[in-house]
C-alpha positions as CSV (number, residue, x, y, z in Angstrom):
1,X,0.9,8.0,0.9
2,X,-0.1,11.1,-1.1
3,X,1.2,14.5,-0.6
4,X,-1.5,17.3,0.0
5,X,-3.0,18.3,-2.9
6,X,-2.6,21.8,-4.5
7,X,-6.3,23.5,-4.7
8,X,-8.1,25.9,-6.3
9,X,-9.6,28.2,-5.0
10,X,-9.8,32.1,-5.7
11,X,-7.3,34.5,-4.8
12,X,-7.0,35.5,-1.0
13,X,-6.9,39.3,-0.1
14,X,-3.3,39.4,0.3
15,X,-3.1,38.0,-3.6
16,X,-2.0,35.2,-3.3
17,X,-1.9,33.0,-6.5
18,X,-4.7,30.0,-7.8
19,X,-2.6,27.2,-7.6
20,X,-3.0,24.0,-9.3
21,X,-0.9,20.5,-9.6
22,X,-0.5,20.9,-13.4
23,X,-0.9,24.0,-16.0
24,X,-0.7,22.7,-19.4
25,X,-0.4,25.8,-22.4
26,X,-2.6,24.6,-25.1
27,X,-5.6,23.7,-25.7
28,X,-5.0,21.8,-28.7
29,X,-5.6,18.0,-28.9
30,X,-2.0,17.1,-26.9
31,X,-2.8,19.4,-24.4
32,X,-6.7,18.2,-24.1
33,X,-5.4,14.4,-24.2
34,X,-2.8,14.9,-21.5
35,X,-5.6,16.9,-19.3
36,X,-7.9,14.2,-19.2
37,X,-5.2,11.9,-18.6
38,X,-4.3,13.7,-15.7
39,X,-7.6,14.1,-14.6
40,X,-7.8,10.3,-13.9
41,X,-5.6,10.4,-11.2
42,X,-7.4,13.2,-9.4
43,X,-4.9,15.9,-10.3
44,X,-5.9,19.3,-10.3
45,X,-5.3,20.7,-14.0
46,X,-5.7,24.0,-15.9
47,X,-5.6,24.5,-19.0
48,X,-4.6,28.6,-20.2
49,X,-5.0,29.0,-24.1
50,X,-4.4,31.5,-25.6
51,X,-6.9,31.7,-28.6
52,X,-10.5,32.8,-27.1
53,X,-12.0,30.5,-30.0
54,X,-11.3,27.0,-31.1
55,X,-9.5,26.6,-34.4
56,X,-12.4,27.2,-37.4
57,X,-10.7,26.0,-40.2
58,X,-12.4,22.5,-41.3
59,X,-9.2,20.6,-41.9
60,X,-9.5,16.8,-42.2
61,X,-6.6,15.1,-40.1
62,X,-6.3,11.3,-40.0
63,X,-6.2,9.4,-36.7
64,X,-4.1,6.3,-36.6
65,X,-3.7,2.6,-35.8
66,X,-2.2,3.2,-32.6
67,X,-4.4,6.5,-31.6
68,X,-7.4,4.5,-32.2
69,X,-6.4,2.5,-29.8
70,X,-5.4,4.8,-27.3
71,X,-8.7,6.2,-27.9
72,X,-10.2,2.7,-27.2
73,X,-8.1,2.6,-24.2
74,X,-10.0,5.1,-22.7
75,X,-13.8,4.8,-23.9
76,X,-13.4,7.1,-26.3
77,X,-13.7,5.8,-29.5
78,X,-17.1,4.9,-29.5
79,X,-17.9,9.1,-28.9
80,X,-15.3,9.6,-31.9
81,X,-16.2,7.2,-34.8
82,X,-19.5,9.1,-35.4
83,X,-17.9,11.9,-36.1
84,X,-15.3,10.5,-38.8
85,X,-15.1,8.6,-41.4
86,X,-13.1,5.0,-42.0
87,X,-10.5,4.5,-44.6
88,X,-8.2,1.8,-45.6
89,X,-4.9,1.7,-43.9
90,X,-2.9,2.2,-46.9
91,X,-1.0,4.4,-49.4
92,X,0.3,6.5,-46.0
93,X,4.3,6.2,-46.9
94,X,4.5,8.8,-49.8
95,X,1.4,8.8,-50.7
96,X,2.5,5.7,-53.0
97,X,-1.2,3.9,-53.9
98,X,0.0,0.3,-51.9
99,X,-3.1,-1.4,-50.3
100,X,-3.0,-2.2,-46.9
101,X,-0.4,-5.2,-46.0
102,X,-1.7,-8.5,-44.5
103,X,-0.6,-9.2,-40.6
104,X,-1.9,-5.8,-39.5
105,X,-2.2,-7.4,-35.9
106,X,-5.0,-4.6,-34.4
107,X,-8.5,-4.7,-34.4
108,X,-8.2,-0.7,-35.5
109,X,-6.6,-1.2,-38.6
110,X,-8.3,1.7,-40.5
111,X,-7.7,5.1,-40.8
112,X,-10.4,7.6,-39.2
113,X,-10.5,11.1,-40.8
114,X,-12.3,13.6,-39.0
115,X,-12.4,17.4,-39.0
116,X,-9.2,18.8,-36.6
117,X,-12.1,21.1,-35.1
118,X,-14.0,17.8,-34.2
119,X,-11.5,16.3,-32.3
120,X,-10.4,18.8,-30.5
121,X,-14.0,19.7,-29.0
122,X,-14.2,15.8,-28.2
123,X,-11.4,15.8,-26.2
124,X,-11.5,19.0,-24.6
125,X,-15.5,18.2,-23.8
126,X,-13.3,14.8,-22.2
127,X,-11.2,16.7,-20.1
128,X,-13.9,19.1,-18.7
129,X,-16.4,16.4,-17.7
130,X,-13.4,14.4,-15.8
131,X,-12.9,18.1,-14.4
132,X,-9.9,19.7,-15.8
133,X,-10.4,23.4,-16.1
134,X,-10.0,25.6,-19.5
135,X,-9.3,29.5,-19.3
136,X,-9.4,30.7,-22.9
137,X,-8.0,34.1,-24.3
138,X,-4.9,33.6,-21.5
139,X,-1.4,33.5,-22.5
140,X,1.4,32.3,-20.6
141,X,3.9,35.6,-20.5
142,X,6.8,34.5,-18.1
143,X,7.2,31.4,-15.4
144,X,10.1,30.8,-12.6
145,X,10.3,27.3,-11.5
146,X,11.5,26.3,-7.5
147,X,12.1,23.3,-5.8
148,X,8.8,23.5,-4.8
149,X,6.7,24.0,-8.0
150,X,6.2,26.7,-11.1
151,X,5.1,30.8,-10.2
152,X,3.2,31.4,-14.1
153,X,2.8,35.0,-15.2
154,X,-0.2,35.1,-17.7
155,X,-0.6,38.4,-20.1
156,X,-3.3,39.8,-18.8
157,X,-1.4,40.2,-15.5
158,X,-2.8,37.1,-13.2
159,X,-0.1,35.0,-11.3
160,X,-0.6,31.3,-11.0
161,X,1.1,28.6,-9.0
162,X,1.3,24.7,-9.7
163,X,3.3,21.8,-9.4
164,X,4.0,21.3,-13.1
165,X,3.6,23.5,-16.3
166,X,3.7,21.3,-19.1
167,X,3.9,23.5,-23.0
168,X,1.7,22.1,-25.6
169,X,1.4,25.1,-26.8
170,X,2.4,24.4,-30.6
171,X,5.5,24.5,-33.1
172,X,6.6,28.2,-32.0
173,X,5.7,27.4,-28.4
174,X,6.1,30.5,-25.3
175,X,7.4,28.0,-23.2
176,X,9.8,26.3,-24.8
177,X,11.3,29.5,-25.5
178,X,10.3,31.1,-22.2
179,X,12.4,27.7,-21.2
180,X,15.8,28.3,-23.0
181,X,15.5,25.1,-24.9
182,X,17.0,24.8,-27.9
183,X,14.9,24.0,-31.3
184,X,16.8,22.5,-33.8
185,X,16.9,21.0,-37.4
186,X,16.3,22.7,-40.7
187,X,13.5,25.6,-42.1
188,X,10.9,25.2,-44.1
189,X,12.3,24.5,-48.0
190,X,9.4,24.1,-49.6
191,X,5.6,25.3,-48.7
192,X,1.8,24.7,-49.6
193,X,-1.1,26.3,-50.0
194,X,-4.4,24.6,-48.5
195,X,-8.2,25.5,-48.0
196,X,-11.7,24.7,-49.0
197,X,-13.6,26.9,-51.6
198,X,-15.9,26.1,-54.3
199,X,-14.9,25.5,-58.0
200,X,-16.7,26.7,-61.3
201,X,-15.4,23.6,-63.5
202,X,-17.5,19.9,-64.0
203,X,-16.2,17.2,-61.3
204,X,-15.0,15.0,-64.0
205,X,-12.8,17.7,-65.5
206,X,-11.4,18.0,-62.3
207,X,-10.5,14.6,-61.5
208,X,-8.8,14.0,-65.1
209,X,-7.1,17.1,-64.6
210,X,-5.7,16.2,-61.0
211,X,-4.7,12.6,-62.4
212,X,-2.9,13.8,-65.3
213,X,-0.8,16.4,-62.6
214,X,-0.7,13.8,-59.8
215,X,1.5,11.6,-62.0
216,X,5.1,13.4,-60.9
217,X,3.0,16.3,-58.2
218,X,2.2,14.4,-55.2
219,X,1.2,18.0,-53.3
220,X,-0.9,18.5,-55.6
221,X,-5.0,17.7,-55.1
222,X,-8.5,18.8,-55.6
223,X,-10.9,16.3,-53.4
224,X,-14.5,16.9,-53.2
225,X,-15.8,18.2,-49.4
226,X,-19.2,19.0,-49.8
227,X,-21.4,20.2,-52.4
228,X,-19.4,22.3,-55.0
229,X,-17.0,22.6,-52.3
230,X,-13.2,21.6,-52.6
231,X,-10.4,20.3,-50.2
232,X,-7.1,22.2,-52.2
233,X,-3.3,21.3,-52.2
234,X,-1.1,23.2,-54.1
235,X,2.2,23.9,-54.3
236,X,3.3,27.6,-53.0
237,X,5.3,29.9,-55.1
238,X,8.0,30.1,-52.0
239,X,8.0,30.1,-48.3
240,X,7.0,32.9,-46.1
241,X,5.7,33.7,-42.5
242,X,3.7,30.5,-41.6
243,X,1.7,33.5,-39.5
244,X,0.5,35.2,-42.7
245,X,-2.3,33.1,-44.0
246,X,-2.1,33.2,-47.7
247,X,-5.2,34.8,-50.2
248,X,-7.4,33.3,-52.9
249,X,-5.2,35.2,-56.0
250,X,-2.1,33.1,-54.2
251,X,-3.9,29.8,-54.8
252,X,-5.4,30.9,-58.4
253,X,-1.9,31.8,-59.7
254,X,-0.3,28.7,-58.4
255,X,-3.2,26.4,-59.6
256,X,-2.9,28.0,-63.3
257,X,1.1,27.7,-63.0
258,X,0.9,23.8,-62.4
259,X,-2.3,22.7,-63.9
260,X,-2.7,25.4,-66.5
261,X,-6.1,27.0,-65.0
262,X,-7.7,27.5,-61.3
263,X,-10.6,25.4,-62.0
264,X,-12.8,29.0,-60.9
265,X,-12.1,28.6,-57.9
266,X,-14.0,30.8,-55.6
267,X,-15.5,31.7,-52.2
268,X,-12.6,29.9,-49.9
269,X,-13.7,28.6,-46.6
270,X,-10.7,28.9,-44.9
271,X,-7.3,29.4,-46.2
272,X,-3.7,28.0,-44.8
273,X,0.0,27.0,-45.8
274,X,2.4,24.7,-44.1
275,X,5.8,24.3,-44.5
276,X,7.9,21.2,-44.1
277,X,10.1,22.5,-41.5
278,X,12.0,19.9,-39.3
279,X,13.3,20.7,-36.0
280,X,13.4,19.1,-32.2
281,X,13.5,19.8,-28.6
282,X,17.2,19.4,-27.5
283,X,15.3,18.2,-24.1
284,X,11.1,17.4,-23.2
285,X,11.8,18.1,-19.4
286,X,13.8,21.3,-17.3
287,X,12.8,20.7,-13.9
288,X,9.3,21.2,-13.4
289,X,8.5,22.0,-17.2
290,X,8.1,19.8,-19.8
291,X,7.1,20.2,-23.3
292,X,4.9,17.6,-25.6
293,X,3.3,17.7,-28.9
294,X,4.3,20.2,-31.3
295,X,6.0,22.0,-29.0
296,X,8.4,19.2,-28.7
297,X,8.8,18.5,-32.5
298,X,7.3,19.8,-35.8
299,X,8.0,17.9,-39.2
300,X,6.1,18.3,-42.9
301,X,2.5,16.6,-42.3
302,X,3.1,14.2,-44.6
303,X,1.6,10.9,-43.5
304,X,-0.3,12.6,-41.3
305,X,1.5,11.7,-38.0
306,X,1.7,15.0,-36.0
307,X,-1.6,14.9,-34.2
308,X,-0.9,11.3,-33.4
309,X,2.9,12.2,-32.8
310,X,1.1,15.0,-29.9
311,X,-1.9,12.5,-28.5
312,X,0.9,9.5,-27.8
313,X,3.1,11.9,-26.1
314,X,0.3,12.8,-23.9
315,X,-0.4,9.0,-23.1
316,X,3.3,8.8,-22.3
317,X,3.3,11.8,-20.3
318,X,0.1,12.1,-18.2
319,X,0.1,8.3,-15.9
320,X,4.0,9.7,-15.2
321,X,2.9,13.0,-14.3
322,X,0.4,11.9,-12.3
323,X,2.3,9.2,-10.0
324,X,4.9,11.7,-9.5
325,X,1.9,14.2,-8.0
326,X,0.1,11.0,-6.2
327,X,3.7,10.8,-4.6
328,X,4.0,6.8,-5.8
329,X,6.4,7.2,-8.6
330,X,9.9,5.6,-8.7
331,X,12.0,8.7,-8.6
332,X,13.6,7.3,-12.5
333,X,10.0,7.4,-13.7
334,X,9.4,11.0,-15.0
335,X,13.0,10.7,-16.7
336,X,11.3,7.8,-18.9
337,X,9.5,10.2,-20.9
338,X,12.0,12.0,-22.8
339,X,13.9,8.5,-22.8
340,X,11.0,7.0,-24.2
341,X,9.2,9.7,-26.8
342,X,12.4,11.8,-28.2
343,X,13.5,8.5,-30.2
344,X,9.7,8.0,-31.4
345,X,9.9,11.6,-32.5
346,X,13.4,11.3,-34.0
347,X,12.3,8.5,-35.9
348,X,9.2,10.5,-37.4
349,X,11.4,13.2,-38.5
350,X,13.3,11.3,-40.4
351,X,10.6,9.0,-41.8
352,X,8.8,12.7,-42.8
353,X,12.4,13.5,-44.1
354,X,12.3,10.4,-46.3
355,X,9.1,11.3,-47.9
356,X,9.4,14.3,-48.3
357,X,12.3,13.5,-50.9
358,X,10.3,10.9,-52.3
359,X,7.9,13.5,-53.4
360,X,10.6,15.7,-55.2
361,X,9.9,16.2,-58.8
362,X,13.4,16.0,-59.5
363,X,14.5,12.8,-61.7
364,X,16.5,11.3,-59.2
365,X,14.1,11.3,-56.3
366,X,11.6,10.3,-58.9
367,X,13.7,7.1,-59.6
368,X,13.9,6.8,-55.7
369,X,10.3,6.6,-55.7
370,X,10.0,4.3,-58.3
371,X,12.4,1.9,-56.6
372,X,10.3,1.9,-53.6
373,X,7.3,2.0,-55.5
374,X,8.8,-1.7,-56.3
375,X,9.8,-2.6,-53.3
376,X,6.6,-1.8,-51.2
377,X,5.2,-5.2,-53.4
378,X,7.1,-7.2,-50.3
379,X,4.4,-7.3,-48.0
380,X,7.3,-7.3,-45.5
381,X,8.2,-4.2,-46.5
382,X,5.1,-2.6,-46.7
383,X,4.2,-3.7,-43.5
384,X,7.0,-2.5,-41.8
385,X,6.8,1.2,-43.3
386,X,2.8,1.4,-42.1
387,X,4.1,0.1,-38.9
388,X,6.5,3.1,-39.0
389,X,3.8,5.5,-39.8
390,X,0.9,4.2,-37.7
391,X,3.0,3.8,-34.7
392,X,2.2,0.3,-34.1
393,X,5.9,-0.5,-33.8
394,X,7.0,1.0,-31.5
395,X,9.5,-1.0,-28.8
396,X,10.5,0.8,-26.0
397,X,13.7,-0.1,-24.4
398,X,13.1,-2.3,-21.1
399,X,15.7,-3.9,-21.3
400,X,16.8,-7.1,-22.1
401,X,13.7,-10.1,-23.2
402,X,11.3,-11.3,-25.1
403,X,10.8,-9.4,-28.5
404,X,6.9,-8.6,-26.8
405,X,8.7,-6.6,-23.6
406,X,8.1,-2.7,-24.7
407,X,5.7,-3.3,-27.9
408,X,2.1,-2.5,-27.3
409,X,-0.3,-5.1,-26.3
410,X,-3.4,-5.5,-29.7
411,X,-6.8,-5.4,-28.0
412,X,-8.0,-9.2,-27.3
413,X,-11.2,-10.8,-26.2
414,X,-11.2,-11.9,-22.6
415,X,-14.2,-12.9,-20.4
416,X,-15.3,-9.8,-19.6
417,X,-15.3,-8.6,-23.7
418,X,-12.0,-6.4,-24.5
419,X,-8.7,-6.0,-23.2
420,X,-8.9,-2.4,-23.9
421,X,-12.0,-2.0,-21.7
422,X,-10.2,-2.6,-18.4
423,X,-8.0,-0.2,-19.2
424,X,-10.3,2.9,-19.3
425,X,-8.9,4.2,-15.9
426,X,-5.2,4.4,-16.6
427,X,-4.2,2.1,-14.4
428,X,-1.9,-0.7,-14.8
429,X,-3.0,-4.6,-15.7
430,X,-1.4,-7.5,-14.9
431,X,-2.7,-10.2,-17.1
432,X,-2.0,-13.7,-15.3
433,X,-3.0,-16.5,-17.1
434,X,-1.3,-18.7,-14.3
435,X,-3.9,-17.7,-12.1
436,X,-1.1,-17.5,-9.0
437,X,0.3,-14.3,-9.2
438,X,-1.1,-10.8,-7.2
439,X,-0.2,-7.5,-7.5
440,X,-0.3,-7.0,-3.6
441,X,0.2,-3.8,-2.4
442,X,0.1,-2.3,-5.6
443,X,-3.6,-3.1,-6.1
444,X,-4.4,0.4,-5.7
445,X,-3.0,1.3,-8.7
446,X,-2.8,-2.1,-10.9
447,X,-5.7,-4.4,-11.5
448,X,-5.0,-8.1,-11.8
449,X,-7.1,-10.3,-14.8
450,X,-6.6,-13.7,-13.7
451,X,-7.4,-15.3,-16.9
452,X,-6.0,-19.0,-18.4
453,X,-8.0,-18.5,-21.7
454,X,-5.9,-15.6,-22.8
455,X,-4.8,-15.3,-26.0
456,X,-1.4,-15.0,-25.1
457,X,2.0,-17.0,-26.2
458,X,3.5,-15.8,-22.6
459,X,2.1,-17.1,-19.2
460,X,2.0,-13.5,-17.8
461,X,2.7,-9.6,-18.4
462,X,2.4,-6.6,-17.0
463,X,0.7,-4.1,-18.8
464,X,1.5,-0.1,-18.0
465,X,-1.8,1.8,-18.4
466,X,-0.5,3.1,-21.6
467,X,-1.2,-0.4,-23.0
468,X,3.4,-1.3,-23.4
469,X,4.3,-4.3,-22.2
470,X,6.4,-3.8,-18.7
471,X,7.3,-7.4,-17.7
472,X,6.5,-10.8,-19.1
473,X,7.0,-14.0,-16.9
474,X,5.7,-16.0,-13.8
475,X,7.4,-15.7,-11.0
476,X,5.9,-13.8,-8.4
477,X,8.9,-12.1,-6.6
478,X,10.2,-11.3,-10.2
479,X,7.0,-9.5,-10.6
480,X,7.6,-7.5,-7.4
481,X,10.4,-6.0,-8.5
482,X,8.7,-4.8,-11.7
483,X,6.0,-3.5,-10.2
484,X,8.5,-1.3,-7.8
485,X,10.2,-0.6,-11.2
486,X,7.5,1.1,-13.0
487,X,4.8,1.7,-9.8
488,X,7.2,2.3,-6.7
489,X,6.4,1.2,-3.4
490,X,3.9,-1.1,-2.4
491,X,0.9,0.9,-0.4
492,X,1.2,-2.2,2.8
């Protein structure tokens, strides 16, 4: 049933290359997710970055509806809420102060901000103890792909083999450009400065101060992060090399340009600027390479949906990339990636495009903003722009059914506690509340809940084990061919 396994082990005298199942570039939080997501399927991973140290900068990202649940998917979330902090799910779209709609249907419905750095040591500490393996300070320099698998060429001279090489390796990615795929969309516009220093001014000046400004500059803040210390968002004076971090005179002239003084600002943390910059991947798959997070698409942060944008992708990706290495998967399956995550990313590009005008400080986009300002007081509305941003509605396209078929399953109680707990190994569920149905020969890879007290409106579904809804209905040979559909052929 499975085909031998790549191993490895160190090079043999005649030189002959480590070879592995997957190489994933990137060590950020896409390619960490998608390792440990591999790694529950027994693949062999590396993972080659090429920074030797993990990010220092102490930037606060947001982690949404739909990556909490991910996260509580796989067990994780218990290991991460320590680390973060809980805020209401609200005032995402345009930073336009809405509180959080009613019919929110997850049991996640929060925001978790935690430090970037944080995060990405949780999950790369999650893919290490499953067993992936990370080699930092090596860069992927070249790669040839056969029908057979991926020859990897890294910097410092090593040659590596696998099965797949999957780029996660950021917005200016080596191999998507090592790949010949084409990136596009429009430059950065407009850029800003961020960091965390300490200020010489009284907290209260501050905060009337950033009031009075945040009236028509939305990229515009000074947010308290520790003692005397400041998170800071200012607008830059232009764009330039994203590469070139910017200096403390930069963000004292731009702070006394917009809000008359810099607020003696002083002894910066870290220092950064981001652009909003909008392009993506003509294709997320040549062959045996594939590309995800960043590397895939990059949009302006606003709403914070990038590292969620990257983590979902990985979700997507890794229970694909895994039956096609366990040798199970339909040959169609792999294809349903791009098929599935280019429209999600599409539609955050030009939800990020939206916003972005929104927080123009021109007088039409101002009336624009006003107008929605309005209409976000429909909780419909409201609802379905969080939706939008926190990813919870998303609908793949199965096909023709129920409006359920392709949505995410919310967490439920069951008799054994959660729904999300018996998902924790990545493999598929079929929830049965008919209590007549099996999942035969695919038992190896699908569990069956037999389970009338469900709080479902359907008699049965099929879960994939990235929590979407493959198949709703009771009829066993019509669940047969669904489970061929999305898990190929029965093991017996």
């Amino acid at each position: 049933m499975h085909p031998q396994q790549f191993t490895a082990d160190p090079p043999s005298t005649d030189g002959t290359p480590r070879t592995y199942d997957v190489i994933i570039a990137g060590c950020g939080p896409t390619g960490a997710m998608l390792a440990a997501e591999l790694r529950l399927h027994d693949v062999r991973v590396l993972i080659v970055e090429q920074e030797t140290e993990p990010a220092s900068a102490v930037r606060i990202v947001g982690l949404h509806i739909r990556s909490l649940e991910l996260m509580a998917m796989r067990g994780l979330l218990d290991r991460i809420l320590p680390h973060g902090r809980k805020r209401p799910a609200s005032a995402f779209f345009a930073a336009i102060p809405k509180p959080a709609p009613t019919g929110l249907d997850s049991r996640y419905a929060y925001l978790l901000g935690i430090p970037q750095p944080v995060i990405e040591r949780l999950l790369e500490e999650r893919a290490i103890e499953l067993g992936a393996q990370v080699r930092r300070g090596r860069a992927v320099a070249g790669f040839e792909q056969d029908d057979e698998g991926v020859t990897v060429d890294l910097a410092d001279g090593e040659q590596l083999r696998s099965r797949y090489l999957v780029g996660c390796d950021g917005g200016r990615s080596t191999v998507r450009k090592l790949l010949g795929v084409g990136f596009p969309g429009e430059p950065a516009r407009t850029e800003c400065l961020m960091g965390e220093m300490e200020v010489g001014v009284p907290q209260e000046e501050i905060a009337a101060k950033v009031a009075e400004i945040r009236e028509t500059h939305q990229r515009f803040w000074l947010r308290p992060a520790g003692v005397g210390v400041y998170s800071v968002l200012v607008p830059a004076a232009g764009v330039s090399d994203r590469a070139e971090p910017p200096t403390l005179d930069d963000f004292t002239h731009q702070l006394r340009a917009i809000a008359g003084t810099d607020f003696g600002v002083h002894s910066p943390r870290w220092l950064s600027r981001f652009g909003d910059a909008t392009r993506l991947a003509d294709r997320y798959r040549v062959g045996r390479v594939l590309l995800a997070g960043d590397a895939a698409h990059i949009h302006p942060p606003i709403g914070g949906q990038g590292l969620n944008l990257g983590v979902q992708d990985a979700f997507n990706l890794g229970w694909k990339l895994a039956a096609r290495i366990r040798g199970w998967a339909p040959e169609a399956l792999l294809d349903t990636y791009q098929a599935e995550r280019r429209p999600v990313a599409e539609a955050v590009l030009d939800n990020t495009r939206a916003q972005t005008e929104l927080l123009s400080t021109e007088p039409g986009a101002q009336a624009v903003r006003r107008l929605f300002t309005e209409l976000m007081d429909f909780d419909e509305v409201n609802l379905h722009l969080l939706e939008k941003i926190t990813a919870i509605g998303i609908r793949y396209d199965f096909g023709a059914g129920p409006d359920l078929l392709g949505r995410r399953l919310p967490d439920m109680d069951i008799k054994q506690g959660h729904l999300y707990g018996l998902l924790h190994r990545g493999r598929g569920v079929l929830l049965d509340r008919t209590e007549r149905l099996t999942v035969g020969g695919w038992s190896d890879r699908v569990d069956h809940l037999a389970e009338s007290t469900a709080a479902l409106e359907v008699p049965c579904l099929l879960l994939r084990p990235d929590g979407h809804v493959a198949w709703i209905g009771d009829d066993q040979q019509d669940l047969d061919y669904h489970l061929a559909r999305w898990f190929g052929k029965p093991a017996h």
